[in-house]
N, C-alpha and C positions, 0 to 999 in steps of 0.2 A: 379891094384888098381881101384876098383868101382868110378865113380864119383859122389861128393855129391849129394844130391837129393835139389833140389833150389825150394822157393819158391817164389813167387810175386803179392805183391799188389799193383795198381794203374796201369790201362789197359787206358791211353789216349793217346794222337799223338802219345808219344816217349814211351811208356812199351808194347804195342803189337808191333811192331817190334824188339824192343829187347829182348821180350821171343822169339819170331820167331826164331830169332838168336841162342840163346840157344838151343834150339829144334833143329836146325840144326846140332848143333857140337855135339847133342847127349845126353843132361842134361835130365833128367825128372822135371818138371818144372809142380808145381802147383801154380794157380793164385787166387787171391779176388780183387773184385772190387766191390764198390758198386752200384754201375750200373751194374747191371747184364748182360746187353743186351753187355756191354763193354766188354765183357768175349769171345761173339761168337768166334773172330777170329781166337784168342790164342787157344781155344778149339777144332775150328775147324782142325788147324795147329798141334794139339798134345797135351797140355798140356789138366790138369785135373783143375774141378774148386771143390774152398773149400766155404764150409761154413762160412767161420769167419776168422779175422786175427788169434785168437787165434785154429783154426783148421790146419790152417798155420804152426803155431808156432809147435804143435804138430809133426808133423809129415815129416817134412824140418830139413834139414842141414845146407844151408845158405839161408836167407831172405831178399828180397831187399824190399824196399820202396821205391816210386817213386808219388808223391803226389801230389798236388798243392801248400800248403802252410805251413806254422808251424801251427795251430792250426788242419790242417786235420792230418797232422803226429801224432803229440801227443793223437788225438781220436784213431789212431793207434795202437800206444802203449799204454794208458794208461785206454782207454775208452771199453765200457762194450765189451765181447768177444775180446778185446784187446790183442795184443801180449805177454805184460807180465803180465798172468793171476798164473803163479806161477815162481819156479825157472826153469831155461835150462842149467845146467851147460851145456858147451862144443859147444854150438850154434854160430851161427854168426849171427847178422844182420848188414845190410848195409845196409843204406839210400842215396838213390840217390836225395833228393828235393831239390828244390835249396830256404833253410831256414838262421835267423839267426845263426850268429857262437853262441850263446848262446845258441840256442836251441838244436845245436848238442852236445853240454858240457853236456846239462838237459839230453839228451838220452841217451849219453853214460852214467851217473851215473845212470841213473837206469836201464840202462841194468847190469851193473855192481852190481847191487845190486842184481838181479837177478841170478847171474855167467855166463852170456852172453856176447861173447865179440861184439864190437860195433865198427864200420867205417862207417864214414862221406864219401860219392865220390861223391858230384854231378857233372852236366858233361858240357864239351862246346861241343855245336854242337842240332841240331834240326832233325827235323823228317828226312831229309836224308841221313844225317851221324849215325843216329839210326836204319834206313835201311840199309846203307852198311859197319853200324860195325865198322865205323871209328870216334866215341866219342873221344875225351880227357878227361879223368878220372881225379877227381882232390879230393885226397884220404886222409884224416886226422885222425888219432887215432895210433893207437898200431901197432909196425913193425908187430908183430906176425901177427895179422889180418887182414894188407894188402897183405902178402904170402900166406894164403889160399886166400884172394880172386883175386890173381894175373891171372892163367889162367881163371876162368869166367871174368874179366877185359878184357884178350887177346880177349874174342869174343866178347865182346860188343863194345871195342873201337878200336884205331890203337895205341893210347900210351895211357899209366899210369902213373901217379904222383905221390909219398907218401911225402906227404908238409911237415910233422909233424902233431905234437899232435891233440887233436881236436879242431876245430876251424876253421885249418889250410884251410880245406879243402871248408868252407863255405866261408872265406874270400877271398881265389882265384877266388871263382864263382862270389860273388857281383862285384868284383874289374873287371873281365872279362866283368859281363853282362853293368859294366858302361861304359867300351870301347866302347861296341855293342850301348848303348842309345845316348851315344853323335854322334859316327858314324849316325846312322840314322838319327838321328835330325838333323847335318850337310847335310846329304842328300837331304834330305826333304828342307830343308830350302835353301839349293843350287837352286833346281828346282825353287821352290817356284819364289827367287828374276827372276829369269832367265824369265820365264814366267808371271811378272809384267815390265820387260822388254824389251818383244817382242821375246824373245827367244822360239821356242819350245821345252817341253820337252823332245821329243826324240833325238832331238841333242843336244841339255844340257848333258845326259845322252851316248851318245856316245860320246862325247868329253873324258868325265870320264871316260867311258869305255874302251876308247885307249889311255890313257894316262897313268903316271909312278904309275899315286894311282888305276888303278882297282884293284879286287880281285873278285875270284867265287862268293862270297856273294854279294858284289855289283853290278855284276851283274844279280844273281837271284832277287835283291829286286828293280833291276832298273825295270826289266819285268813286276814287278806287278804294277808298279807305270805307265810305260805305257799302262798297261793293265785294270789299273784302275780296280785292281780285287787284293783282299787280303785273300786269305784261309789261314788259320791260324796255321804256324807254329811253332810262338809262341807269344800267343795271345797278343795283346798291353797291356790289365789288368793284367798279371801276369811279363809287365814289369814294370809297375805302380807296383806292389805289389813291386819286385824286389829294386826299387829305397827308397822306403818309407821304406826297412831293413835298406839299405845304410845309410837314415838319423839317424838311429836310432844308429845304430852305428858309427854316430860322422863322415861319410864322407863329408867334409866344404874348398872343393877346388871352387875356384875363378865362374866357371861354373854350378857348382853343383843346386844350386837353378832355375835356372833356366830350365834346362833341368826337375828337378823333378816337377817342375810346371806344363811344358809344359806335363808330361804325364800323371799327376793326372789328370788335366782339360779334358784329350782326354779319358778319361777313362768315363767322366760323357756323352758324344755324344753317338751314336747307335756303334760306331765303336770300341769299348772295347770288343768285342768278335773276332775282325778281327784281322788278324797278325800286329806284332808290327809295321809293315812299313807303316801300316795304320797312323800311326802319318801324314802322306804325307797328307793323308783327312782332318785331323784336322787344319793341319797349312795353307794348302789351300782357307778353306772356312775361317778361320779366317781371 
């Protein structure tokens, strides 16, 4: 049996390594981005580039999405040369952005009005588990939809989810990425006291390191902090964006305000482009 032909839009940290991936296990994979220049690598690497989401749409089997935010998705689909420019019976799209769970509801029905079916998966994990294919897929809509997209899942993650309906899928991410904010604000703010206390932070930082709460990630975001160097994983403003869904949808636990403050404000400094461990700068100089 032939495999689908995959299409992809949205070429930044984490979508040229995961068409890469694809292209390895053998997928024909065409790409759009709007930055063109974003397209070299995947192009280079194999795939083909299209003209338009809706040349995309044409000419794919299954469609991922992988965006920045909900109003860049919905120019996706809804916006001129846009995805659903007519009907696709029998198409797939899946969106990988990490958006409101409302906005996945809005896409599924019109993809649905289209006769396309439609899966929510956006992912835990950053550009190095998007290099080594080991994402957590976290997948909401229609059983049917998540079985065709189960082996293109097996090559981009190490597990897959099917939460339920749509929604389901967007709610696991905001809910994950609030672990990831307060983690790091705890981090940060650890350093922080430690080093108004005469503490260095590199032993600050190895205490935690060899003790019962490390993990990989804490220690990749301890290095940056003493390296006092933050390339961007994933950017501090798109965990600002992240938090400001949260409120939006009614997340009103005890800590909640406060962490979302502290990452809107760090968003207004020079450091809104740099990875989210950058909060470490902001509360810093604060």
């Amino acid at each position: 049996m032939s495999k689908p032909k995959v299409g992809w839009i949205g070429l930044g940290n984490m979508g040229t390594p995961i068409v890469k991936n694809l292209l390895k296990a053998g997928y024909s994979v065409q790409v759009f981005n709007r930055t063109k220049e974003k397209e070299t690598e995947a192009v280079r690497t194999g795939a083909t580039s299209a003209t338009s989401p809706a040349a995309i749409m044409e000419s794919c089997d299954i469609i991922f999405t992988m965006v920045s935010d909900d109003a860049a998705v919905k120019v996706v689909f809804d916006g001129k040369d846009g995805l659903l420019q007519k009907e696709y019976p029998g198409k797939l799209v899946i969106d990988m952005s990490t958006v409101a769970p409302g906005t996945s509801r809005y896409l599924a029905d019109r993809c649905n009005e289209k006769g396309i079916a439609f899966l929510e998966a956006p992912v835990s994990g950053s550009v190095k588990p998007a290099q080594d294919g080991t994402l957590v897929i976290l997948a909401g809509g229609e059983a049917e939809a998540y079985a065709r997209a189960k082996p293109l899942f097996d090559v981009i993650g190490k597990i897959s989810l099917h939460l339920g309906g749509q929604g389901a899928g967007s709610s696991a991410k905001l809910a994950m990425n609030y672990f990831v904010a307060l983690t790091l604000q705890g981090l940060a703010e650890m350093v922080v006291f430690a080093e108004e206390h005469g503490v260095k932070k590199e032993d600050m930082l190895t205490i935690l390191n060899e003790g019962s709460f490390a993990s990989p990630a804490l220690k990749l975001k301890s290095s940056s902090i003493v390296a006092n160097a933050f390339p961007p994983a994933f950017a501090l403003k798109l965990m600002a964006k992240d938090l400001r869904l949260m409120k939006d949808a009614g997340l009103d636990t005890p800590m909640f305000p406060a962490v979302h403050d502290s990452y809107q404000q760090a968003t207004q400094t020079t450091f809104a482009e740099e990875d989210v461990m950058a909060i470490f700068k902001y509360l810093e100089k604060k």
